[in-house]
C-alpha positions as CSV (number, residue, x, y, z in Angstrom):
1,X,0.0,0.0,0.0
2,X,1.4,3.2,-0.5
3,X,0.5,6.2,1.0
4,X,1.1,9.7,-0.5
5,X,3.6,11.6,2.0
6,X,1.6,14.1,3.6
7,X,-0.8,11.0,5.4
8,X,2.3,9.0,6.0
9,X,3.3,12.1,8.0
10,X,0.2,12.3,10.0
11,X,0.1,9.1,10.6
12,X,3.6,9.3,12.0
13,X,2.3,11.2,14.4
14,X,-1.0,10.6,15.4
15,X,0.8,7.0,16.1
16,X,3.5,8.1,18.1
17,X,2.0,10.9,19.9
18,X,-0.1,8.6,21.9
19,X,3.0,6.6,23.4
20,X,4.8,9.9,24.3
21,X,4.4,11.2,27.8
22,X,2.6,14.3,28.7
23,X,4.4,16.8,30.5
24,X,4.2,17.3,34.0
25,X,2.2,20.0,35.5
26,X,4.8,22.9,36.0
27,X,2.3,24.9,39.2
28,X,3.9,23.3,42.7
29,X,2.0,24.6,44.8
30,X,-2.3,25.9,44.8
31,X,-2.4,29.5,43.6
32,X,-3.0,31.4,46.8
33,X,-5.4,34.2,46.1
34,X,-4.4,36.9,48.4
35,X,-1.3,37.5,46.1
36,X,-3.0,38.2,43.4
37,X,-2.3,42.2,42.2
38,X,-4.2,44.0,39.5
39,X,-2.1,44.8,36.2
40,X,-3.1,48.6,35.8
41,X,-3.7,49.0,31.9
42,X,-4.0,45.6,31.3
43,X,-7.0,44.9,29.9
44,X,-8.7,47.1,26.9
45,X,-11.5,49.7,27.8
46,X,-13.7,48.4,25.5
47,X,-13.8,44.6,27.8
48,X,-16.4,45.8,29.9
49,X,-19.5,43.6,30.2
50,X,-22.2,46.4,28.2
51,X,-19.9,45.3,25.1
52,X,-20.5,41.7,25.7
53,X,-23.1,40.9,23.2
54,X,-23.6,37.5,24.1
55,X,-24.4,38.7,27.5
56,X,-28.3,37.7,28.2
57,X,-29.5,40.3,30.3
């Protein structure tokens, strides 16, 4: 059977993604809230909820 090389590629790696491992969850330790700061400037004007149109009121 031959296979044209752009689906021998993907199934390259849909077969060999499956055996590799995951990687390890980089956070140690549970985030602890009352570190948290606000980033002034951060986040657009326009992200305000009366925007949202998805919003149902």
């Amino acid at each position: 059977m031959v296979l044209r090389p752009g689906v021998r590629a993907t199934l390259f790696v849909c077969l060999f993604a499956s055996v590799l491992p995951a990687q390890q969850d980089r956070i140690a330790t549970a985030i602890d809230a009352r570190y948290a700061i606000g980033v002034r400037g951060s986040v657009p004007r326009q992200a305000q909820p009366k925007y949202e149109s998805w919003i149902l009121r």
